[in-house]
C-alpha positions as CSV (number, residue, x, y, z in Angstrom):
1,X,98.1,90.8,101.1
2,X,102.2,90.8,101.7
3,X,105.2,92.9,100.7
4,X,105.6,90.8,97.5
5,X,106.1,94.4,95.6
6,X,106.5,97.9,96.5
7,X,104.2,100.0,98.9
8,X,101.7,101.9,96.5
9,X,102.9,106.2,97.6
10,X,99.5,107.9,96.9
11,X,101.1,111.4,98.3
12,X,103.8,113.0,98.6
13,X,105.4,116.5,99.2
14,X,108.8,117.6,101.2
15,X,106.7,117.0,104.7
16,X,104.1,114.4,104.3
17,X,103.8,110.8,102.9
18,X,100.5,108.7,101.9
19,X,100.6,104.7,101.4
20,X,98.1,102.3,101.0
21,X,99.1,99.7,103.6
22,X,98.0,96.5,102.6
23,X,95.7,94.4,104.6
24,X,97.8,91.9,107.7
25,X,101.0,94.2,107.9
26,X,101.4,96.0,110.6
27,X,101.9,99.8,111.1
28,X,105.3,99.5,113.2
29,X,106.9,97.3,115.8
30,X,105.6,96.8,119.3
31,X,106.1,95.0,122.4
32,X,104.4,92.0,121.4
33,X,105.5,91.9,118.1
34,X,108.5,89.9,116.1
35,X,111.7,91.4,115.3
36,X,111.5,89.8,112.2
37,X,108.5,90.5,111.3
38,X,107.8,93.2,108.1
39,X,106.3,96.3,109.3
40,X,104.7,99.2,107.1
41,X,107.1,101.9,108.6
42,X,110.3,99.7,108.5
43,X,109.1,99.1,104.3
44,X,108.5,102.3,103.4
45,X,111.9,104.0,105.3
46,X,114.0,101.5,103.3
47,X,111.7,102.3,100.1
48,X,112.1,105.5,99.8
49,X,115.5,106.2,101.4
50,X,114.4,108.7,104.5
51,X,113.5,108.6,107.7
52,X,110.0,108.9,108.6
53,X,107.2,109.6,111.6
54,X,104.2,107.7,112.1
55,X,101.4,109.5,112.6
56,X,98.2,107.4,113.5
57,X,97.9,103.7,112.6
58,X,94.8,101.4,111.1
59,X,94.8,98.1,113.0
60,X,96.4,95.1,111.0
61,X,93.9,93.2,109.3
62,X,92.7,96.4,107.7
63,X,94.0,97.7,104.3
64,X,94.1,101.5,103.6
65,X,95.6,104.7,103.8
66,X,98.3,105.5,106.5
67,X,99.8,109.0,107.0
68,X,103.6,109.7,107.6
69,X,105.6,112.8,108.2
70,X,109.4,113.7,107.6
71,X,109.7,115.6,110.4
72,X,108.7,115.2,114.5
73,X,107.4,118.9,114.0
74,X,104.8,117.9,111.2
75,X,104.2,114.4,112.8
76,X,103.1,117.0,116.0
77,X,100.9,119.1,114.4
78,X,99.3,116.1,112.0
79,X,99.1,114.3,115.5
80,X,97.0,117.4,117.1
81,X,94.4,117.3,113.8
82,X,93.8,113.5,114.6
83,X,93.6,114.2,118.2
84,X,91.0,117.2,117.5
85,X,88.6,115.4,115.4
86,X,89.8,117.6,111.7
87,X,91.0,114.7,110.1
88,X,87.7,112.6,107.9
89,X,88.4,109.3,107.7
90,X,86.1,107.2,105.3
91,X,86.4,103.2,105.1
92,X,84.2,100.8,103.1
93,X,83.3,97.9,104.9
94,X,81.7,94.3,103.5
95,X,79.4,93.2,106.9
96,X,76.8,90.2,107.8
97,X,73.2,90.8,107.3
98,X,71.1,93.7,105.6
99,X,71.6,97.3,107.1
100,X,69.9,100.4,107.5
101,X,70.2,103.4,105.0
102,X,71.9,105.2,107.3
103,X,72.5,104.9,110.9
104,X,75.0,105.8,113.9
105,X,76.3,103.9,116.4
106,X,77.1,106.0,119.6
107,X,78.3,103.8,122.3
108,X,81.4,103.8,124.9
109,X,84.2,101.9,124.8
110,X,86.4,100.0,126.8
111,X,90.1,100.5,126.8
112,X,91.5,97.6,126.3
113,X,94.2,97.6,129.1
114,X,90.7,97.6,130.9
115,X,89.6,94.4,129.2
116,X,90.9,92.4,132.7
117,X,89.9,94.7,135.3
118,X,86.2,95.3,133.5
119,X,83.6,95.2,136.8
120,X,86.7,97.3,138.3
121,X,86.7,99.9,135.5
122,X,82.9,100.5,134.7
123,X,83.5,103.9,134.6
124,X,86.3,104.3,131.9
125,X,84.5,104.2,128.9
126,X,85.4,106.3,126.6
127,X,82.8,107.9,124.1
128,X,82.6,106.1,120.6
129,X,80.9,107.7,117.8
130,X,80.6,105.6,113.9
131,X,78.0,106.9,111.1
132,X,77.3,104.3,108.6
133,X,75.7,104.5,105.0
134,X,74.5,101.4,103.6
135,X,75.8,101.4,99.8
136,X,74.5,98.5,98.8
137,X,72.9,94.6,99.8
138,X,73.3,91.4,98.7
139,X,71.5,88.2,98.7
140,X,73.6,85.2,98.1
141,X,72.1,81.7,97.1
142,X,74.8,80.3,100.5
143,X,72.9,78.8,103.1
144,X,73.7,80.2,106.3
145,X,73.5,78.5,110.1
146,X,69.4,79.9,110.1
147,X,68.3,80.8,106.6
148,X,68.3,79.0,103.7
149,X,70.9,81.9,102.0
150,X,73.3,84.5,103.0
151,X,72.8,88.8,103.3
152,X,75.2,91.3,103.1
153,X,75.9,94.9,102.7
154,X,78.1,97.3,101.6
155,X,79.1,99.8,104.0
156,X,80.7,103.4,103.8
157,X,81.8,104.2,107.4
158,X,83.1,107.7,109.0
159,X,84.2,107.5,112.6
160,X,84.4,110.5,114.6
161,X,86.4,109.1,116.9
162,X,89.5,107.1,117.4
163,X,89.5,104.3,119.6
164,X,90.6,100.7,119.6
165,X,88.9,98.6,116.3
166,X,85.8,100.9,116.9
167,X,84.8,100.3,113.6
168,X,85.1,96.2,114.4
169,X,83.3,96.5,117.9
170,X,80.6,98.8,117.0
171,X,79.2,96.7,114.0
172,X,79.8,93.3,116.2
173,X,77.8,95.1,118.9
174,X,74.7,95.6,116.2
175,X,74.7,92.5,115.0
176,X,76.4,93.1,111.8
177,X,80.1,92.1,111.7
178,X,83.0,92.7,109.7
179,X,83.2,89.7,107.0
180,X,87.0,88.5,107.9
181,X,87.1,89.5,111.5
182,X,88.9,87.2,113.4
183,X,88.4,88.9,116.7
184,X,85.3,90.8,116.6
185,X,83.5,88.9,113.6
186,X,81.5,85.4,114.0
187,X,83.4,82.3,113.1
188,X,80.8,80.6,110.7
189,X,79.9,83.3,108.7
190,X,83.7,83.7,108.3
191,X,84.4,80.3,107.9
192,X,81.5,80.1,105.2
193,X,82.6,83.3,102.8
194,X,86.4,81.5,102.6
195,X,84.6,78.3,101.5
196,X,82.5,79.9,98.9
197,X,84.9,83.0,98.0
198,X,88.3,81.7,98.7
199,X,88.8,85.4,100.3
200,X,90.5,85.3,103.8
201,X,91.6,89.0,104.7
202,X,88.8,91.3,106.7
203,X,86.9,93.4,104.5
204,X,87.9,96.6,105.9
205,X,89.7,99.6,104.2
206,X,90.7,102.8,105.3
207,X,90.1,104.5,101.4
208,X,89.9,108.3,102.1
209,X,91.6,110.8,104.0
210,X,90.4,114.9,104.3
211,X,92.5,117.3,106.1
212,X,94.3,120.4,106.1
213,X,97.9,120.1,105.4
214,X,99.9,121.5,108.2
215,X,102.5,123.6,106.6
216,X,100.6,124.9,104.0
217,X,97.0,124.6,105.1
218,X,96.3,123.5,101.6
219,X,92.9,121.0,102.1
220,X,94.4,117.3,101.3
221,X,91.6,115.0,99.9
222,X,93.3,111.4,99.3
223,X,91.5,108.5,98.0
224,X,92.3,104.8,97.8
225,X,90.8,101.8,96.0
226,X,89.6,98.7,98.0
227,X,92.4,96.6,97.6
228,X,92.6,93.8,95.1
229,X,91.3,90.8,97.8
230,X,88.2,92.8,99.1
231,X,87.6,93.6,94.9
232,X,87.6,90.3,94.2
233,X,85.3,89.1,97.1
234,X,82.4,91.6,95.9
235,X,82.9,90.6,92.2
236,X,82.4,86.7,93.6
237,X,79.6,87.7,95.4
238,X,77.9,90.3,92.9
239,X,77.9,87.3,90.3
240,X,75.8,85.2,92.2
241,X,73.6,87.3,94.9
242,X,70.6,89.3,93.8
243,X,71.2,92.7,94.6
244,X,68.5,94.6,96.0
245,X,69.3,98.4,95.6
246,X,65.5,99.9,96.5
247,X,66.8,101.9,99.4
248,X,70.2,101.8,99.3
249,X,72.4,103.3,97.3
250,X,75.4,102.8,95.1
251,X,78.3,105.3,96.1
252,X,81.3,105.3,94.6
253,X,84.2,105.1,96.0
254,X,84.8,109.1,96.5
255,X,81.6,109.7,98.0
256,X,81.3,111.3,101.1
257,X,78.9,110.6,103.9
């Protein structure tokens, strides 16, 4: 997914702007990355003519909703509702294997300007919380590296907390990765889903944000589709898997946890 049209707005009022940011651009410029390179704040600045403040980011691969404010004083007090936990973030996430109904993952984790220094810095975990909701499974007639075909599930995912590709490291932790994840995901499996699906991008998305707006303390409920790649990956994979639905359930996309 590239900047080959517009940035979809979903919201916006005279303090506060909603995109969908698609899935492999980045939030904005940092040290490591390319001058040249197209970044989500950069786009929408020159889209819609105004000066904007990021607020929280999503990491790269993943497609979703963003926040920006028009004004440092807005950007502060949105900033202070992600910091303090009042913001709900939902994301729908296609992952390796059968899960649970419902579980939650509550496990520390490492900073990652820890990552070198790790025997050093046993101690600086910091606390990790992700519920999960299984919304539905597949079984797909693909052979895998140990079975003779291929499981998946459907996941609706609220994090309570923040940290650095939670989402990514808590499912690799259980055994249940992110289909797409480069970093966090297993190869094969990843390798495998391209060859059968032709679908390269993570299937991760940020769809829904709850919060109070902070001028007007108005409650804000914004919702996003999929995206068109991850769409297309569960049409590809509903048309051939049997789907087994006796526990879990189909949520649309508004659902809450």
């Amino acid at each position: 997914e590239t900047l080959d049209r517009p940035l979809e707005v979903v919201y916006r009022d005279e303090h506060l702007i909603a995109v969908f940011k698609p899935a492999g651009l980045m939030v904005h410029r940092g040290e490591i990355s390319s001058g040249e390179e197209p970044a989500l704040l950069q786009a929408l600045r020159d889209q819609v003519g105004q000066f904007l403040y990021p607020i929280h980011r999503i990491d790269r691969p993943t497609a979703g909703l963003v926040l920006m404010a028009t004004s440092s004083s807005v950007a502060a007090g949105l900033g202070e509702l992600f910091m303090s936990h009042r913001v709900l973030k939902h994301y729908q996430a296609l992952v390796r294997g059968w899960m649970p109904d419902l579980c939650t993952i509550d496990r520390p984790l490492l900073h990652p300007k820890y990552f070198e220094e790790r025997e050093e810095r046993a101690g600086e975990e910091q606390n990790a919380m992700t519920h999960f909701r299984c919304l539905k499974r597949f079984e797909a007639p693909w052979a895998s590296p140990s079975f003779p075909t291929s499981r998946f599930s459907l996941l609706e995912a609220q994090p309570e907390t923040g940290r650095w590709h939670q989402i990514r490291r808590h499912l690799n932790h259980i055994g249940h990765p992110v289909i797409g994840d480069h970093r966090h995901g297993d190869h094969r499996w990843n390798q495998a889903f391209y060859q059968q699906t032709g679908i390269y991008r993570m299937l991760l998305t940020a769809m829904r944000l709850e919060f109070r707006h902070p001028v007007t303390q108005e409650p804000i409920s914004l919702l996003v589709g999929r995206g068109e790649a991850f769409d297309e990956a569960l049409a590809k994979l509903t048309a051939v898997a049997c789907v087994d639905n006796r526990s879990a359930v189909e949520g649309d996309q508004s659902s809450p946890l």
